[in-house]
N, C-alpha and C positions, 0 to 999 in steps of 0.2 A: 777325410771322413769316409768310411766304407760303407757303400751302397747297402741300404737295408734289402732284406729278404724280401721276398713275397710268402707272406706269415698265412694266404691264402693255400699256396702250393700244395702243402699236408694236406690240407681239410679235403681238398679239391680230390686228392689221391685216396684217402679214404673211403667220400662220396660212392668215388665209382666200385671201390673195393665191394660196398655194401652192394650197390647194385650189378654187380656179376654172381656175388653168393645168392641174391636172391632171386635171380633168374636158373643160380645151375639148381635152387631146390624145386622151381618149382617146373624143370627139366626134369628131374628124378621124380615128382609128386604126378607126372603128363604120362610118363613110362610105366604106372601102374596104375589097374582097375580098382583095388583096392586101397583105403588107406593105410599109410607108410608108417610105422614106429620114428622115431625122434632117432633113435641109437643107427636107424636103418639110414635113415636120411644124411646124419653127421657120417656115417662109415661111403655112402654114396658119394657124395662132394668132395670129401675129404675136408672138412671141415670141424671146429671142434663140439661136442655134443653143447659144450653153452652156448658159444656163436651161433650154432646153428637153431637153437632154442631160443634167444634171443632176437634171432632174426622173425623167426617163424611168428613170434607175438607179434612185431610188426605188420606184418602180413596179414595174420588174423583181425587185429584192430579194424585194419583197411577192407576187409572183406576177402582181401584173393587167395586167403588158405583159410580151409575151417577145421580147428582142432574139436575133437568127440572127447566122450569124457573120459575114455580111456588114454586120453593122454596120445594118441594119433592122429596124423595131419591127412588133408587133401584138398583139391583146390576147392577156390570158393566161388560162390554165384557169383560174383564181381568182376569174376574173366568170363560167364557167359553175358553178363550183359554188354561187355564192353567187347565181345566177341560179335554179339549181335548186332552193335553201334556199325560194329566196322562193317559186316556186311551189306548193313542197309547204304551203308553209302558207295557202296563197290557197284560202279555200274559198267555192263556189261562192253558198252559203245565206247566207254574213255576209258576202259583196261585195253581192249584190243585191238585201236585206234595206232598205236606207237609201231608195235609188231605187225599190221597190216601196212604203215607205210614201208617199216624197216622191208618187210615183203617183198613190196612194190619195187622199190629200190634195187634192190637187187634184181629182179628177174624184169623191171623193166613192164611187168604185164597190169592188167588189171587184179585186185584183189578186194572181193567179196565177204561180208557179213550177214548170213543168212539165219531168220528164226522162224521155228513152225507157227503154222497157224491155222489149225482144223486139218484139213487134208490138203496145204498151200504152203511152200516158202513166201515168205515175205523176205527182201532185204532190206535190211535197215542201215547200211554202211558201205560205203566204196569208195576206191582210187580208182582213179581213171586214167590208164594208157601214156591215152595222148597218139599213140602210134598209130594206129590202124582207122584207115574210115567206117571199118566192120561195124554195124550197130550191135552192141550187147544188151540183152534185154536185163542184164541186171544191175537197173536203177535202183537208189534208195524209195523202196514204197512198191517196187514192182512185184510181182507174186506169179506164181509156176507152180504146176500139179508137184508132189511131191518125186512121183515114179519117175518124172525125166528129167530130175535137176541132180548134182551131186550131194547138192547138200541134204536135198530131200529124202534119198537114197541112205543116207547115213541115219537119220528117224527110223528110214521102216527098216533098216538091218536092227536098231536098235530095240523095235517093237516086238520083234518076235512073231513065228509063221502066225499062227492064231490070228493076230491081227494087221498085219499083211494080205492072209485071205478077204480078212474085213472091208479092208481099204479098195482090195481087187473090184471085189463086188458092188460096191458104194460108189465108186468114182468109174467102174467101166472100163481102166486104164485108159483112157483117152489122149491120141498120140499128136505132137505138134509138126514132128518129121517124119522123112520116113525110115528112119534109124529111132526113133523113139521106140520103145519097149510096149507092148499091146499085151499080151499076152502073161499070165498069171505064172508060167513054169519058166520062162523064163526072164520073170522080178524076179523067182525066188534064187534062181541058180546065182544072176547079178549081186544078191544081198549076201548072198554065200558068200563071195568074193570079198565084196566090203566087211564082214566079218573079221576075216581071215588076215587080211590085210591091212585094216584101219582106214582107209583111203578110199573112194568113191569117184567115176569119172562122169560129165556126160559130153558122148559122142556125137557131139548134134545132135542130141534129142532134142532139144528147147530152142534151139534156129540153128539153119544151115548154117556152117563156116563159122560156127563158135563152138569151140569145147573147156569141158571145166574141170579140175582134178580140186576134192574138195573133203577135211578132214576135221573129226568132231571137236567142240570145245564142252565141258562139263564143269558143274560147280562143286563148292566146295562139299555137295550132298552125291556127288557121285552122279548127277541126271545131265543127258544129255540137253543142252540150253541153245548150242547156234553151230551152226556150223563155219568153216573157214574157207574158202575159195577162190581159185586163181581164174581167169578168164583169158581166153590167148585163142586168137583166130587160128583154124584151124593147120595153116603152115606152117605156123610157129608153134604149135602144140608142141612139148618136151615132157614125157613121161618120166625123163631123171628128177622133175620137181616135186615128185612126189614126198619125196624123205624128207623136201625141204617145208614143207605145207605142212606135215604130220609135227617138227619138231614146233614151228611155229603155234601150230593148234595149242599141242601139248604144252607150255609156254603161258599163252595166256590162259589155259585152265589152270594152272598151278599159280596163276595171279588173281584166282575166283577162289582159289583155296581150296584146291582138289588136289587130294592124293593118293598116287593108286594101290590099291592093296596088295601085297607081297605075295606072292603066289608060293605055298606050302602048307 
């Protein structure tokens, strides 16, 4: 007697057929501001004008394409509410939790989660060392002027002069070391730098015989949200980690759903 088939197999292969065409349409339907003619859509995928008509009722029923009465498509509210689902549950602490240990691991040091607050880092996240008896003052819950932290540094690059002057005169620059930054011409030259760079240091500004190289993370609205940060007594300070903190950064933004605009 010959082993029957599995009479599921086809169906099963069909299934995902459907759901590949109707992710490449509404790839093509993402690619455009306007909406897309039917003929446009089937010439896109490569698809046939009725498949692809057919599909697209499906879609529409469901909410995530909405055809106008002229007989063209485009997406439907159904991919922003369930756009929105997703974001509300993206939290910031267990997107960059994974990537700050993978960090850690590798370079062995500390690495920092810091977010603004008023004219204050707060940190909200860290591994810890283990190496050094160095005290780091960046606990979860601990908070430092903006001007002598690196992640601080990375706000007010992001603020613009305007209110950078704002900041100068409100807070006084008030310094913790004596390599902390006091003076108003030279935060701006510093932010210059982080600019330029993407990357932020501090030089024992925030306690002796601790330094930090630290690099932004943004969401999926493009606003800078927290920054990233390595902590490493000052003898083991290694300025080569910097490209490794920026791809990390860069990394978990693009896991908040950030993406950077093409410059042309």
């Amino acid at each position: 007697m010959k082993p029957s088939k599995d009479a599921s197999a086809p169906e099963q292969k069909t299934s995902i057929q459907v759901i590949e065409r109707m992710m490449s349409l509404l790839d093509v339907l993402a690619e455009h501001a306007d909406p897309v003619p039917l003929k446009q859509l089937a010439a896109q995928t490569g698809l046939h004008p009725s498949t692809a008509h057919r599909i697209l009722g499906a879609m529409t029923s469901s909410g995530f394409v909405e055809r106008t009465d002229n007989g063209i498509y485009r997406l439907g509210i159904r991919l922003l509410e369930l756009g929105a689902l997703v974001k509300s549950r993206i939290s910031l602490r267990e997107t960059a939790i994974v990537a700050m240990l993978e960090l850690h691991q590798r370079t062995g040091e500390s690495v920092n989660l810091g977010i603004r607050d008023g004219d204050q880092i707060v940190y909200i996240e860290r591994t810890s060392s283990g190496r050094s008896s160095v005290r780091v003052v960046h606990i979860v819950g601990a908070r430092a002027p903006l001007h002598t932290t690196a992640t601080g540094k990375l706000f007010l690059a992001d603020d613009g002069l305007p209110k950078v002057r704002d900041y100068a005169k409100r807070t006084g620059l008030p310094g913790s070391t004596a390599t902390s930054i006091r003076e108003l011409p030279a935060l701006e030259k510093e932010l210059d730098k982080v600019r330029r760079h993407e990357v932020a240091y501090d030089m024992e500004e925030v306690e002796n015989g601790v330094r930090c190289i630290a690099a932004g993370i943004r969401d999926d609205s493009g606003a800078l949200v927290a920054g990233l940060s390595l902590s490493t007594p000052a003898e083991r300070f290694n300025p080569d980690w910097a490209p490794v903190i920026l791809d990390t950064a860069r990394n978990i933004s693009r896991a908040l759903g950030y993406r950077p605009r093409e410059a042309g």
